[in-house]
C-alpha positions as a printed Julia matrix, in Angstrom:
92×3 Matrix{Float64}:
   0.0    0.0     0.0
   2.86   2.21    0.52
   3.18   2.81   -3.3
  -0.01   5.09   -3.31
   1.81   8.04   -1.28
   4.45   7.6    -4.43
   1.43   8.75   -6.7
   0.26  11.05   -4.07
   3.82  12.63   -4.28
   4.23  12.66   -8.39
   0.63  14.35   -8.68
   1.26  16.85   -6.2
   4.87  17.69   -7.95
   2.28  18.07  -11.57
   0.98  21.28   -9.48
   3.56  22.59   -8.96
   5.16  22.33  -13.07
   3.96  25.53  -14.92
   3.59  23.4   -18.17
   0.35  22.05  -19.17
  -0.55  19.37  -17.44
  -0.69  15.4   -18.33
  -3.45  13.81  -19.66
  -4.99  12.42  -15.95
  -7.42   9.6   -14.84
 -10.51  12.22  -14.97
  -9.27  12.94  -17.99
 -10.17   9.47  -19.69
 -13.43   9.69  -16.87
 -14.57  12.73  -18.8
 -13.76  10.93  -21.86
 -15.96   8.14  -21.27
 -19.19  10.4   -19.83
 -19.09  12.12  -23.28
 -19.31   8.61  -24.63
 -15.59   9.37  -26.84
 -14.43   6.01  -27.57
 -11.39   4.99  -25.37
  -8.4    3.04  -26.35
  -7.78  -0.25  -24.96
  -4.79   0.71  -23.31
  -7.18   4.06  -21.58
  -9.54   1.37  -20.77
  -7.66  -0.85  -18.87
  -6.1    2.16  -17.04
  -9.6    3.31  -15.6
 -10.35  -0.42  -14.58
  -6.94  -0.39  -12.92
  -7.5    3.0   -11.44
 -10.93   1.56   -9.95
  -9.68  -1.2    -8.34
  -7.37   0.35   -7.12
  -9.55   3.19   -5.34
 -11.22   0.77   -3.72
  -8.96  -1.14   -2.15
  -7.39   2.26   -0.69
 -10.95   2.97    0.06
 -11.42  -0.64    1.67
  -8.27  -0.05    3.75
  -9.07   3.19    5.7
  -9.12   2.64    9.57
 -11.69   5.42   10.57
 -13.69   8.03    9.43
 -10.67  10.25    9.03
  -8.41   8.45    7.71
 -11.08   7.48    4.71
 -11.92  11.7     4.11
  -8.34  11.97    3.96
  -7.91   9.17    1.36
 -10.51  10.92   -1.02
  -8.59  13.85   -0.7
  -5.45  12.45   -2.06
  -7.63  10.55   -4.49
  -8.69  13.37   -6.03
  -5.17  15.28   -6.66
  -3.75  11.73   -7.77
  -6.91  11.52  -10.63
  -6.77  14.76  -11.64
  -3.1   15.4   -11.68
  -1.29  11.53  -12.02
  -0.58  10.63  -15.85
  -3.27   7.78  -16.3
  -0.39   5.67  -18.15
   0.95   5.61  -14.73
  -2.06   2.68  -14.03
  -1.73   1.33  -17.14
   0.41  -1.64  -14.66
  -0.77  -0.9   -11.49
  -1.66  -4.02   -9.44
  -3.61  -4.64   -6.19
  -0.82  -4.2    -4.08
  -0.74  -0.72   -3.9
C-alpha cells in the first residue's frame, strides 16, 4: 500500500510544473461520460484505477483516515498521468 503516497507525491509535484498538465485519470473519466471512444490501453487504465480506489478505500481505519484518502484521491486523478495505471496491481 505504501506505493499510493508515491502517486500522491508525483501528482502533487504536476501542481507545482507551470507546463500544461498530463493527460490524468478524470481525464479518460470525462472521456468516457461524453461517450468518446477509449483506447484499450485508456480502458484498462480506468479499470486499474478503480480497483485500485477501492482497495485504498477498503483499507481506511476510521472516518478520518477514509476523508483523507478521497482527498489524495482526487489530486492523484486529476493530476497523475493515467499511463501511470496502465500496470498498477492490487498491491498498492
Amino acid at each position: 500500500m505504501e506505493e499510493w503516497k508515491e502517486l500522491y507525491a508525483k501528482a502533487v509535484s504536476f501542481t507545482r510544473d507551470k507546463s500544461s498538465p498530463p493527460e490524468s485519470i478524470n481525464d479518460l473519466l470525462i472521456k468516457d461520460l461524453n461517450d468518446e471512444p477509449l483506447t484499450s490501453e485508456e480502458h484498462q487504465a480506468l479499470q486499474n484505477y478503480h480497483v485500485f480506489k477501492t482497495s485504498l478505500l477498503k483499507s481506511a481505519k476510521d472516518d478520518n483516515d477514509f476523508s483523507d484518502k478521497v482527498k489524495k484521491l482526487r489530486i492523484i486523478a486529476n493530476f497523475t498521468p493515467w499511463k501511470e495505471f496502465l500496470n498498477q496491481n492490487s498491491d498498492l
